[in-house]
C-alpha positions in Angstrom: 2.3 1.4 -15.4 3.5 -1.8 -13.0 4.0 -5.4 -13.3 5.4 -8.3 -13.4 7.9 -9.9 -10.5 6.1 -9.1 -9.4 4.5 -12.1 -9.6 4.1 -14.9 -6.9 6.4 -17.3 -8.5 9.6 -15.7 -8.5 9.6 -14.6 -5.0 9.2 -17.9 -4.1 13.1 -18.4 -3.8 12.1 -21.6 -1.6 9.9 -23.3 -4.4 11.9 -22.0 -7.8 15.7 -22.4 -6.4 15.1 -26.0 -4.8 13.6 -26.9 -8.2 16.4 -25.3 -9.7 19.1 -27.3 -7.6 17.3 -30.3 -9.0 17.8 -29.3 -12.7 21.0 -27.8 -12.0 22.2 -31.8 -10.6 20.4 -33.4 -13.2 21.9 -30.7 -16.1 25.3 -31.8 -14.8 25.0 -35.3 -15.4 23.8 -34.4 -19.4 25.3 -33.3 -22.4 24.1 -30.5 -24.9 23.9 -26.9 -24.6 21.9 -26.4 -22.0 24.2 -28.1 -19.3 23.8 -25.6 -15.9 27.1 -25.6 -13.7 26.8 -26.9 -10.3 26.6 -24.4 -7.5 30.1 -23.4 -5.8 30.7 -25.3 -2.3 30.0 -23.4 0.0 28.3 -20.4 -1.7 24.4 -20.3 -0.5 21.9 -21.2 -2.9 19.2 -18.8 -1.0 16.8 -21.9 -0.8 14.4 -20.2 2.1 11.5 -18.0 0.7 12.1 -13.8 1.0 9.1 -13.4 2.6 10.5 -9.6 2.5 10.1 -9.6 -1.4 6.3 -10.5 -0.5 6.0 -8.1 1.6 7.6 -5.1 -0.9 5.3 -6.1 -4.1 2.3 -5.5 -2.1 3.1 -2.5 -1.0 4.1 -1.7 -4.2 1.1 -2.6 -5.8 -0.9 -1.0 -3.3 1.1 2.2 -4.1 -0.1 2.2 -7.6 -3.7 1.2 -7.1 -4.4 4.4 -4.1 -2.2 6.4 -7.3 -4.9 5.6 -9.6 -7.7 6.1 -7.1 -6.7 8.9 -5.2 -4.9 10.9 -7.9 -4.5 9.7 -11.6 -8.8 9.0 -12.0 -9.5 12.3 -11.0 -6.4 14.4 -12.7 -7.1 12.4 -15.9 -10.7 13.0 -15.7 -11.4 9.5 -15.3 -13.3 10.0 -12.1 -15.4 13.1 -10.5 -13.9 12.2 -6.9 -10.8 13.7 -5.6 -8.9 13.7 -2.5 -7.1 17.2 -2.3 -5.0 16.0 0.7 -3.9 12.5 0.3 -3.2 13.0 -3.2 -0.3 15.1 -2.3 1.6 11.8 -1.1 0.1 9.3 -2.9 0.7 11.1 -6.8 3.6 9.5 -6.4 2.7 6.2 -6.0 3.6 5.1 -10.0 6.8 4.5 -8.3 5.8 1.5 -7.2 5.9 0.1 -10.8 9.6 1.2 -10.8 10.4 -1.3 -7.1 8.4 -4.0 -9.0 10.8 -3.8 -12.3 13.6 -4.3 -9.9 12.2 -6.9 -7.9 11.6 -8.3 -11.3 15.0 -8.6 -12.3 16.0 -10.1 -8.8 13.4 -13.3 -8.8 13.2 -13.8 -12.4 16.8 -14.7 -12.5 17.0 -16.1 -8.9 14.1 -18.0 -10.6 15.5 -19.1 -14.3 18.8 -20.1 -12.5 19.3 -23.7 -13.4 16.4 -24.2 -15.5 16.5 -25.2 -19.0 15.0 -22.9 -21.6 11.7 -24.6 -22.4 11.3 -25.0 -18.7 11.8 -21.4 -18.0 9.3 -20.1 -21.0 6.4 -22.6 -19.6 6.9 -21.6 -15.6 6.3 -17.4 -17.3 3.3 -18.6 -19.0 1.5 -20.7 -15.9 3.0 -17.2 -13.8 1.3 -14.5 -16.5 -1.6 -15.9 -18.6 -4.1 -17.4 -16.6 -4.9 -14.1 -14.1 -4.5 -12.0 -17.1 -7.3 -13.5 -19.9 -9.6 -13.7 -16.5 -8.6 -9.4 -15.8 -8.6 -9.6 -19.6 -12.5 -10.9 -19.7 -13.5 -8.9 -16.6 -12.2 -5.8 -17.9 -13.6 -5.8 -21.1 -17.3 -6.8 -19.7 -17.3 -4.0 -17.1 -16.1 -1.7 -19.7 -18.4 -2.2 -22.5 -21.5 -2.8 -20.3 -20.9 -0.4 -16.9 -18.8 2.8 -18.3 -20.8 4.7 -20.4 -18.8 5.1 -22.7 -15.8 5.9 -20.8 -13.8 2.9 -21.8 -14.0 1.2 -25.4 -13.3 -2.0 -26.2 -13.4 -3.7 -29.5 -13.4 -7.6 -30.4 -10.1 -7.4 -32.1 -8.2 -5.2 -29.2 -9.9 -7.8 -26.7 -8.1 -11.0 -29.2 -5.2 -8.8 -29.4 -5.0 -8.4 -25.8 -5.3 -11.8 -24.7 -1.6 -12.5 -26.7 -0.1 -10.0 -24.4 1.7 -9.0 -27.4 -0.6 -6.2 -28.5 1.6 -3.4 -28.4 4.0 -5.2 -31.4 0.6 -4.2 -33.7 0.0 -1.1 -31.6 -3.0 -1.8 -30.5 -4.1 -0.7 -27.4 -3.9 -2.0 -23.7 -7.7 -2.8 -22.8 -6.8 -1.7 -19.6 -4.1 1.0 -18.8 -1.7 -0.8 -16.2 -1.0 -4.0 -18.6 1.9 -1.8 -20.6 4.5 -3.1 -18.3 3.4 -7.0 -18.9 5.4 -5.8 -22.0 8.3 -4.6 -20.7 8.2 -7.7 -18.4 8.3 -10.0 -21.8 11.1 -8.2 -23.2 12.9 -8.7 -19.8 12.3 -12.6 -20.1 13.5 -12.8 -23.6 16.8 -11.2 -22.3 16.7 -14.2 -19.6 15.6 -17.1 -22.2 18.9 -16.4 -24.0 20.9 -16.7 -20.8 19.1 -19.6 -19.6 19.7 -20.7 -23.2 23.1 -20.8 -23.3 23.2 -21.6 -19.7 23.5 -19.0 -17.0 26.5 -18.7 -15.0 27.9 -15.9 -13.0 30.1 -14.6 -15.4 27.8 -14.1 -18.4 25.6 -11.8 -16.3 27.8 -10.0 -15.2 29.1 -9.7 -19.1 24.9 -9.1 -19.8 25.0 -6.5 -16.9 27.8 -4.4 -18.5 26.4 -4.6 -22.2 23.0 -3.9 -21.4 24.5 -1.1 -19.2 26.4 0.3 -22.4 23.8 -0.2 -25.0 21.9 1.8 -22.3 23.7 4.5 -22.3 24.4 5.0 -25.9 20.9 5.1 -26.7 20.6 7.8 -24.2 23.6 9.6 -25.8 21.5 9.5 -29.1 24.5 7.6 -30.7 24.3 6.4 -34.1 21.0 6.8 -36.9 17.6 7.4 -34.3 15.6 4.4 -36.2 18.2 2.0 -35.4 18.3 3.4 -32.4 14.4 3.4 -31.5 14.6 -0.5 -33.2 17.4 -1.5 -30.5 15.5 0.3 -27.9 12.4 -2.2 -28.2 15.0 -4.9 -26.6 17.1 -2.6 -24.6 14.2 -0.1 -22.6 16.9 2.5 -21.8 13.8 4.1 -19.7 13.6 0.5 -17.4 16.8 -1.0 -17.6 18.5 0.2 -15.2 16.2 -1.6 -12.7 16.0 -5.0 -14.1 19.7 -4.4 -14.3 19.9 -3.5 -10.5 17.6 -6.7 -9.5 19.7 -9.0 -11.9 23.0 -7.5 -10.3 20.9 -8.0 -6.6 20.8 -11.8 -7.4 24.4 -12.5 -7.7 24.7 -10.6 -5.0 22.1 -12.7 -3.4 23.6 -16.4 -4.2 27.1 -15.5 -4.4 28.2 -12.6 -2.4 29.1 -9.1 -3.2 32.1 -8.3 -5.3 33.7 -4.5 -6.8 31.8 -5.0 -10.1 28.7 -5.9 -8.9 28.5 -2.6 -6.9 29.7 -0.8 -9.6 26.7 -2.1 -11.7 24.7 -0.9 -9.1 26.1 2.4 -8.4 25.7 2.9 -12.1 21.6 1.5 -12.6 21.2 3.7 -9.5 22.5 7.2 -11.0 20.5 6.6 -14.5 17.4 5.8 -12.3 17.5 8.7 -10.8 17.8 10.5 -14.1 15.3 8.7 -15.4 12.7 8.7 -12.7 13.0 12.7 -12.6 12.6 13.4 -16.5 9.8 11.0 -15.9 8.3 12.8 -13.4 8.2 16.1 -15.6 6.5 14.5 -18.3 3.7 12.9 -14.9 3.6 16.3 -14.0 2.9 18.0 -17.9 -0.2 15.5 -17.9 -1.9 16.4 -15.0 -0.7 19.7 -14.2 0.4 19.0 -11.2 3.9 19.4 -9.5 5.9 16.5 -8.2 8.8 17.3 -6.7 12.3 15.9 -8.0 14.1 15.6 -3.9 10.6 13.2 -2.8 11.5 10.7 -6.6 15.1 10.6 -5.3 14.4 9.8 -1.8 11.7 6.8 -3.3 14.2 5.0 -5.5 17.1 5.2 -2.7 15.2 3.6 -0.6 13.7 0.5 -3.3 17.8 0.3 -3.5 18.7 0.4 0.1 16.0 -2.0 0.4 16.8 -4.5 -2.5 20.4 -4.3 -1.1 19.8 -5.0 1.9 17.3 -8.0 1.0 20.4 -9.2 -1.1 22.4 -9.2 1.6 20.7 -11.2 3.9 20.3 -8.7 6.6 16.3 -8.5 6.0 16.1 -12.0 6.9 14.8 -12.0 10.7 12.2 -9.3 9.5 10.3 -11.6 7.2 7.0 -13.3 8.3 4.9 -16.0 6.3 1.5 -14.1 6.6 3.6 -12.1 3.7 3.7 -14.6 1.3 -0.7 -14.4 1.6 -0.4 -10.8 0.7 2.1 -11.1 -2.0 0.3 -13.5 -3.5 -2.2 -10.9 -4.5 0.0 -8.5 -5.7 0.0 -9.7 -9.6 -3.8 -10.3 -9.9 -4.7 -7.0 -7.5 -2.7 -5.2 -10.4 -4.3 -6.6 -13.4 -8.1 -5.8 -11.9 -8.0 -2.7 -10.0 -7.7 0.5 -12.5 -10.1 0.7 -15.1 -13.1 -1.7 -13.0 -12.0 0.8 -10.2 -13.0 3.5 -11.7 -15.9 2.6 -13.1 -17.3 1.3 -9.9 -16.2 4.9 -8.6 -18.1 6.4 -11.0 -21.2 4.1 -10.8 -21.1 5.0 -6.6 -19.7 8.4 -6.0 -22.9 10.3 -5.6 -24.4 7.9 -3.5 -21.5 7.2 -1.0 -19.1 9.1 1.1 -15.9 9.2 -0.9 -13.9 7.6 2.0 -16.1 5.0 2.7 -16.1 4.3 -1.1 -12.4 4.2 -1.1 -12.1 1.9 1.7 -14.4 -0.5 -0.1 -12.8 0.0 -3.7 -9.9 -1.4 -2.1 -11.3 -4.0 -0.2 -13.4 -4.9 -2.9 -10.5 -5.0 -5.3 -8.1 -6.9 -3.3 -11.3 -9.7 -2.3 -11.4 -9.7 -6.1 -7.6 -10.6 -6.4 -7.8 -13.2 -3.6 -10.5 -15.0 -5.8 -8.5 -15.2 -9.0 -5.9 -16.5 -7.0 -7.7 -18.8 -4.9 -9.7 -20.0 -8.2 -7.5 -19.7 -11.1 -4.0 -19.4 -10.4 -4.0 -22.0 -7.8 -6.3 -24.6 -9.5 -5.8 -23.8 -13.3 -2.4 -23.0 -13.0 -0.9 -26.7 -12.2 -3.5 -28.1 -15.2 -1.9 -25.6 -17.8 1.8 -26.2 -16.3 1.6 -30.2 -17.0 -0.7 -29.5 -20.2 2.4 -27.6 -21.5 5.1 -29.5 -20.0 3.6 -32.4 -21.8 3.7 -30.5 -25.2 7.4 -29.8 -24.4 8.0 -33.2 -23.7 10.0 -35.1 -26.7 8.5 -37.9 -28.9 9.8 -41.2 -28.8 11.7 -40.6 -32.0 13.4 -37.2 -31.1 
């Protein structure tokens, strides 16, 4: 489970709204389709960095990486090594997949918001692909060569993989946490078509309430169930509700709260709840063990307090920059850690005490992260940006 924004870029509301502001004054000045309106005087723009988004995708990834290693690896008979105790808190730790869908849908639109379409596709691409085909690559070595077996990994799933769009095929993830880099996609198209026809305030909020309906009818079962599974591949009725709550957070975030938005919120809330416990069933049927429906509603109130509270500005004076360092780990901390974790815990457990092992699985795995960062994302990245932005760049005769 995950993703996505988490990813570095879009909590960077300094870098991706000041940019933003630029296309949104140049957009202005030109005709076409794509024209952006100009912000509303007086209405912030949210051009200083949320260090406190930073700060909430690490813990969030963190949350799902002591989930695989303290719980998930040994339930799922991945691993040999359990932890009786901790396991008891940190089983639930898959929620931290469901704060990173809604911080998703907060920076992804704080982050397409004045950008033209072409702009918007290339910024997801520099943000996704380069720490994923090197998690891709590392992956697929450690498991053919390190885990006896435990993982397979064929030359067309690897291919397949390195698309990110595997799943339309059905071929499988090469490593088990990349499933939500497909619900992240799915999210973005939603977001291309706004930035497409230009996003404004008011045609989210008209997004907000369709995707809110089409939501619920698919719950409802309404109408034939293969139209309805089809229209479900766009709509995630399982995971809308919090791309929905982040999307309804950024309005809320650059221009104040208002009945509708709240209502939107109230409403993702209640059918995240929902969700989250029928989830939590079908978490519990697969590794027989019993998480409790009070702890998964007390979790998402709080990524929603929290969110809200971010989105109203009141987390401001708590943020710190030495967050930004940690949250730009989150993505590529994600992509490595499960199947190479359990591997390495496999490879080590006799030898080791299980705690010291733990403590260096994570250490391990988050010095790991800091070097794809460090050595793709911030050197490659750039290249592949103006490689693409070239590309996009029309000929003389266009």
């Amino acid at each position: 489970m995950a993703l996505k924004e988490f990813y570095n870029s879009g909590s960077s509301a300094s870098r991706d709204d000041s940019s933003a502001s630029r296309e949104t004054t140049r957009a202005s000045r030109q005709p076409g389709r794509h024209r952006v309106r100009r912000q509303q005087p007086g209405v912030p723009a949210g051009r200083d960095r949320l260090y406190e988004i930073d700060l909430l995708r690490i813990t969030a990834a963190l949350a799902v990486v002591f989930y695989h290693y303290t719980f998930s690896g040994y339930a799922g008979h991945l691993t040999s090594i359990a932890f009786p105790g901790v396991s008891t808190v940190t089983r639930y730790g898959y929620l931290g997949v469901d704060m990173f869908f809604t911080v998703s849908g907060f920076v992804v639109l704080l982050s397409a918001w004045g950008r033209r379409p072409h702009e918007f596709v290339i910024s997801r691409i520099v943000r996704l692909y380069p720490a994923y085909w090197v998690a891709v690559t590392v992956t697929a070595i450690v498991a053919i060569t390190l885990s006896r077996g435990l993982f397979k990994v064929s030359p067309a799933q690897y291919v397949a993989n390195l698309t990110m769009f595997n799943s339309l095929p059905n071929i499988a993830n090469v490593d088990v946490v990349y499933w939500t880099l497909w619900a992240e996609i799915r999210f973005y198209l939603l977001v291309f078509v706004l930035a497409w026809i230009g996003i404004t305030r008011a045609r989210v909020v008209t997004v907000l309430w369709l995707w809110l309906a089409a939501t619920a009818l698919i719950e409802a079962h309404v109408g034939p169930a293969g139209l309805a599974g089809k229209a479900d591949l766009i709509v995630q009725s399982q995971w809308s509700h919090y791309f929905i709550a982040g999307m309804a957070l950024c309005l809320i975030y650059r221009t104040g709260f208002c009945w509708q938005l709240g209502a939107v919120l109230v409403i993702a809330y209640g059918n995240a709840v929902y969700q989250a416990i029928k989830f939590a069933h079908l978490v519990s049927d697969r590794y027989h063990q019993a998480l409790h429906p009070p702890v998964i509603v007390v979790v998402i109130t709080v990524i929603f307090v929290v969110m809200t509270l971010i989105a109203l500005r009141v987390t401001r004076r708590f943020g710190r920059p030495w967050f930004a360092v940690a949250g730009a780990l989150t993505y590529p901390l994600y992509l490595v850690h499960a199947y190479n974790g359990f591997v390495l815990f496999n490879l080590f457990g006799s030898v080791l005490n299980r705690w010291v092992l733990l403590v260096l699985m994570v250490t391990g795995m988050s010095c790991a992260a800091y070097a794809i960062h460090r050595f793709v994302e911030v050197r490659f990245a750039p290249r592949l940006k103006r490689a693409l932005l070239h590309l996009a760049r029309p000929g003389p005769g266009s």
